[in-house]
N, C-alpha and C positions, 0 to 999 in steps of 0.2 A: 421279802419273805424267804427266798432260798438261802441268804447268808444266817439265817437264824434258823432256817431248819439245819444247815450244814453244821450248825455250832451245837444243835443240841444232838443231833447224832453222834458229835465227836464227844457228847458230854454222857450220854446214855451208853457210849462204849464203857468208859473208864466206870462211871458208878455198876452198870451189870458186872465188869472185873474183878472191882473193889468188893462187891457185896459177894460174890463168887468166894473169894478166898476167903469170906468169914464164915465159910460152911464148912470148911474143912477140917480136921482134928484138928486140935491143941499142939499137936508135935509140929504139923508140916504149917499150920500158920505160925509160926515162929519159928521157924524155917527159912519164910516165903514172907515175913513180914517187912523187911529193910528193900527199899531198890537202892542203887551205888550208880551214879550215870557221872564219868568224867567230865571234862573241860580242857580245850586246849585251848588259852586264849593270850594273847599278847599285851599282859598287864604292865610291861616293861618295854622298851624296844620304841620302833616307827611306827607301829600303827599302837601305840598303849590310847589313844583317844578312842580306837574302837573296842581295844580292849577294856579299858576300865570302863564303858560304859557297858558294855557284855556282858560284867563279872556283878556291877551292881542290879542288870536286869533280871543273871541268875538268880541271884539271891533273892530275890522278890520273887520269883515265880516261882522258889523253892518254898518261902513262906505258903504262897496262894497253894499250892499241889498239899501240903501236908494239911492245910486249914481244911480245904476241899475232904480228903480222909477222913480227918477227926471229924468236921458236919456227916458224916457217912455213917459213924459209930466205927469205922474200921480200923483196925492198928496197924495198915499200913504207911510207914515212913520212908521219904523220898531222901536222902543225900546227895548233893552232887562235888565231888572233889574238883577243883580248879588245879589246874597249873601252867604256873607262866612261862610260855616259848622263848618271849624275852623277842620276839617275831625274827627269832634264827632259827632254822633249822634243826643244825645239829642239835639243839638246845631241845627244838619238840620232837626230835626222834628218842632224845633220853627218857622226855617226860609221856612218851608214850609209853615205852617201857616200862616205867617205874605204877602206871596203869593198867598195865598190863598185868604184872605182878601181883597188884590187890584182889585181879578177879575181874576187874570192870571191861565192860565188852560193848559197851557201847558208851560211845564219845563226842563231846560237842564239840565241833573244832577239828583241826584249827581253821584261825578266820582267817589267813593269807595263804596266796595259793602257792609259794614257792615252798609254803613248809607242809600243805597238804600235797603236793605232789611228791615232796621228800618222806614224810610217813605211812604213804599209802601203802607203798610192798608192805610193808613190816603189819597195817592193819590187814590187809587181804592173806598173809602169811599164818597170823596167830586171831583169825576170826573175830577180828574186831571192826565192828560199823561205824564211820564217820560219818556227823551229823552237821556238815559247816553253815555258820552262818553269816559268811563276808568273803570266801572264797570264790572268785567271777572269771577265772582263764579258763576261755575257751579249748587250752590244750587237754583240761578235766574233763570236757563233757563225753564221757566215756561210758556207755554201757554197759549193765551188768558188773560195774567192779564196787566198791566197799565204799565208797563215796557218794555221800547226798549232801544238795547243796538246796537251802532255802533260802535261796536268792536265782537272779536269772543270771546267765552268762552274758564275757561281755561283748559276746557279739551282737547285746542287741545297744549297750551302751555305745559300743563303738556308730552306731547306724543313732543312735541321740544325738550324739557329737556330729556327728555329720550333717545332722538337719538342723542344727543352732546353726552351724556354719554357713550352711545354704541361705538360710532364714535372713540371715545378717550379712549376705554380700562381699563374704568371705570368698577370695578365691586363690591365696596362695595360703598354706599353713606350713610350718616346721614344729616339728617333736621333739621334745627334750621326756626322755622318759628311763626309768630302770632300765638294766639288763637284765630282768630276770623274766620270771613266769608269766607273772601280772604285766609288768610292765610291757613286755616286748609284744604280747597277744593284742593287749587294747590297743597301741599306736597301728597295731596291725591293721585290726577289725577299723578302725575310725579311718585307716586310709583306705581301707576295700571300698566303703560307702561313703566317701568323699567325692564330691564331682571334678576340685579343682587341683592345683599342684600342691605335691606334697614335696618339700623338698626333701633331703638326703638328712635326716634325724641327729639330735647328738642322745647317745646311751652314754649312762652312766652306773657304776658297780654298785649294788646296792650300801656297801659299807664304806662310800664315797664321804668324808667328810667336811673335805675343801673342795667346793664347787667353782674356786674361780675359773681355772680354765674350762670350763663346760658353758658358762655363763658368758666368758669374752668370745669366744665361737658363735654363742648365741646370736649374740649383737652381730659379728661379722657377718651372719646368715641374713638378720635383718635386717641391714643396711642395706644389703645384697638385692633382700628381696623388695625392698622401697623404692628403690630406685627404680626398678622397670613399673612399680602399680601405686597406687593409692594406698595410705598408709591403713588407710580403713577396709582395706581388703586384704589385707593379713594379717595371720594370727601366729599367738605359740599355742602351742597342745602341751599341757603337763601333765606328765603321769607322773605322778610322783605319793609320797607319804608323807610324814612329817620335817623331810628337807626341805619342804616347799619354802619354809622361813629361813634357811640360809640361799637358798634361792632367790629370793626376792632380796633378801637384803643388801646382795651381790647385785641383784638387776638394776636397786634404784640407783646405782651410780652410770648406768646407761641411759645417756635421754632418748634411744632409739628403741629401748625398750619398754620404753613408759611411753611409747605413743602408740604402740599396733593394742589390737583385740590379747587376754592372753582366756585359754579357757582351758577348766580344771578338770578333776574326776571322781570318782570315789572314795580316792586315796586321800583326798582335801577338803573336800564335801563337810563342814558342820564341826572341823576340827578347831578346835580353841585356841590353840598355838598362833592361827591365823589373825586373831583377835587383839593380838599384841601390839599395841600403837607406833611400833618398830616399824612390823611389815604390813599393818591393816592399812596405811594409807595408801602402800603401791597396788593391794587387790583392788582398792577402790578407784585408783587413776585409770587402769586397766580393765575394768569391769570386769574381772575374773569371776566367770559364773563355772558351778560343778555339778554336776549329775550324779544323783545317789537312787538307789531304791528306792521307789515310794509308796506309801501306804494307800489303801482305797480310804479317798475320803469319806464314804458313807460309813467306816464300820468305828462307832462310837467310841468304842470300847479301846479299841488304838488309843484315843484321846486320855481316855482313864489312866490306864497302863504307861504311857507316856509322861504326863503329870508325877504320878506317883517316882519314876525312874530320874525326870528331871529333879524333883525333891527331894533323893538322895544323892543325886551326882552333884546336883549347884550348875545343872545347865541344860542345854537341850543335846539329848543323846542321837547318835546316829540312828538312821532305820534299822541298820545291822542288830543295834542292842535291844530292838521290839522284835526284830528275828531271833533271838537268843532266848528272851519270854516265852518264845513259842514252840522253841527247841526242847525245853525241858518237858513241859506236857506230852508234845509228843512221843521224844523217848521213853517217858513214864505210861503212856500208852502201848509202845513197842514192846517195852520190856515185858509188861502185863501180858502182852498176846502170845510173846515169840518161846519159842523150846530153850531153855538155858544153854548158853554158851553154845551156838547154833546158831553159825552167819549167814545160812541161807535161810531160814525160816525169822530171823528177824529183818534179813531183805528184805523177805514177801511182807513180812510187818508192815515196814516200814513205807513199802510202797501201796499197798491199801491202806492202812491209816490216815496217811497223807492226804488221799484222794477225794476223805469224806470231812478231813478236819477244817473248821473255818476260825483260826484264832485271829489275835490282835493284829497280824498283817494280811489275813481277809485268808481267799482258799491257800493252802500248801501244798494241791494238785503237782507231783512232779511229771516232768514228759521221760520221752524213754531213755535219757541219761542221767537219770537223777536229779534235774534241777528243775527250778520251780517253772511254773509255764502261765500264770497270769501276775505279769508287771506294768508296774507303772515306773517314772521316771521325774523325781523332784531336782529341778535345778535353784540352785543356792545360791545366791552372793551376798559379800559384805554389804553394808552401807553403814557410815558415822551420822553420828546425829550429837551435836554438841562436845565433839572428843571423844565418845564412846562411839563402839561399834562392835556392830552384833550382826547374824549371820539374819537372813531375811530370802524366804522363796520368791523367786524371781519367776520362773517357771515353770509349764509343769507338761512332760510328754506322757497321755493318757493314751490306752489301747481299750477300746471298749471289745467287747467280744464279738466275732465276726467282722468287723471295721479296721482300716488302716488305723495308725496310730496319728496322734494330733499332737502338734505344739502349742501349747496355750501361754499365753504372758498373763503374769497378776497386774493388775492395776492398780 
């Protein structure tokens, strides 16, 4: 009962708004009738599997927000401009700019966090709010600045990964992970809450595109590490994005690395690429399970919303892209409330709004740095069934409220 009274509250906001602007003259609602909400999403690049399903959740939630309007009788119309970072940096420092330019003041995006920590000054500089929905380094969780994240940080990923490990008997682990934002925070947070040894990591540059010497290091480490334990008590940790398939490709010519635990994250979590008959059979050797975001399973509508997104994309989208559904609304709510082109009153927006909204991934309550504060935690692995192979929840780390958090296996 309280998820549907939170949902109709966040729905009684926007219709008393919507119906509000149809009181007003003829000049200033046509004025006041267009909202413009950006996008900064990585339709190109290493993470394009979280992008392209982001871009197709936009879309759909742009549909629902205008259909919503017009059942209203009101002439307000939502657009949301997309543009692709190409998940470089420099790339979405440009195309903030060039959003900048239009007017647009509040923006979805971007989903990685090496390019949301690179656009931040320039949004906090020219009064622009960032609305991400895939960005997870714990080096952002920062107070009061121009960044909101609907998603949780990953220090609590990092502390998932560390209780799969425990769970399973793990007790040496080695990292192979980016040098960058994301990469370097999660192997961090997953060693802080590790019980056992971690040994000495290999990083690699994010625009790395021959991994062999990262990958023969690899093996060297776990040859290293077999030798003193059981091969079933150790693992790799990959932080990684869509290299993870020249990674493995590289790994199956290791048979020392086709024999430990490897475990992934939400940079691998549900991506396609892994689906490849290439490298789906070394995930499978290895039981490479990943931890993503997870939706509350009681809230229905997740389901709907999801369905409909899998049926434009031709798959099953990440959690990120049913946070992106839900980013729109919201901003379309923000916008409605906040004083035009006014970063601190669309803060305040954005952080009441939030508080009472219940979409498709359940409340969007942010805590006091912007980021979400009720998570769950879906863990994923392949499995083949007759030469196909498809992505299948293996696990699931739930936090009920006021309770430690649980690890649950599917059966």
């Amino acid at each position: 009962m309280k998820k549907i009274t939170g949902f109709l509250i966040a729905i009684l906001i926007l219709s008393t708004l919507g119906m509000g602007c149809t009181e007003s003259t003829e000049e200033s609602t046509t004025e006041s009738a267009d909202i413009t909400i950006g996008a900064l999403l990585p339709v190109t690049g290493d993470i394009a599997s979280i992008g392209v399903a982001s871009q197709t959740a936009l879309e759909i939630s742009n549909k629902d927000i205008n259909n919503y309007f017009s059942g209203l009788g009101s002439d307000k119309h939502v657009e949301v401009i997309i543009r692709d970072t190409e998940d470089n940096p420099a790339k979405a420092l440009e195309q903030i700019k060039a959003l900048d330019e239009m007017g647009i003041k509040i923006v979805i995006g971007p989903q990685s966090s090496n390019n949301a920590e690179v656009v931040l000054d320039y949004a906090e500089n020219n009064g622009i709010v960032l609305l991400s929905t895939a960005s997870t380094a714990p080096s952002l969780a920062v107070a009061d600045d121009n960044l909101f994240r609907l998603v949780p940080d990953d220090s609590n990923q990092g502390m998932v990964l560390a209780t799969m490990m425990k769970e399973e008997k793990v007790d040496t682990v080695i990292p192979i992970y980016r040098n960058d934002t994301w990469g370097n925070g999660l192997s961090e947070e997953t060693a802080k809450h590790f019980d056992g040894t971690v040994m000495e990591g290999i990083s690699y540059d994010s625009v790395t595109k021959d991994f062999s010497a990262e990958v023969e290091a690899l093996n060297e480490k776990v040859i290293s590490a077999t030798s003193d334990s059981n091969e079933d008590s150790v693992a790799v940790l990959l932080c990684s994005y869509e290299e993870v398939t020249e990674i493995f490709s590289l790994a199956e010519e290791y048979p020392a690395l086709s024999n430990v635990k490897w475990y992934g994250s939400d940079g691998v979590a549900l991506n396609e690429k892994l689906l490849e008959e290439e490298v789906a059979g070394f995930a499978v050797k290895t039981n490479l399970r990943a931890p993503i975001y997870g939706y509350e399973e009681e809230n229905d509508r997740y389901q709907v919303i999801e369905s409909r997104i899998e049926e434009e994309l031709g798959r099953a989208p990440e959690t990120y892209a049913l946070a992106a559904y839900d980013a729109l609304w919201l901003a379309t709510f923000v916008d409605l409330d906040a004083v035009p082109e006014n970063d601190e009153s669309t803060k305040l927006a954005m952080n009441t709004l939030s508080d009472t909204y219940f979409g498709v991934t359940g409340w969007t309550k942010l805590d006091e740095n912007g980021d979400r504060v009720h998570w769950d935690y879906d863990i994923w692995a392949i499995s083949e069934n007759n030469g196909n192979y498809e992505w299948k929840r293996d696990a699931r780390y739930q936090v009920d409220p006021g309770e430690e958090g649980e690890l649950m296996y599917v059966e």
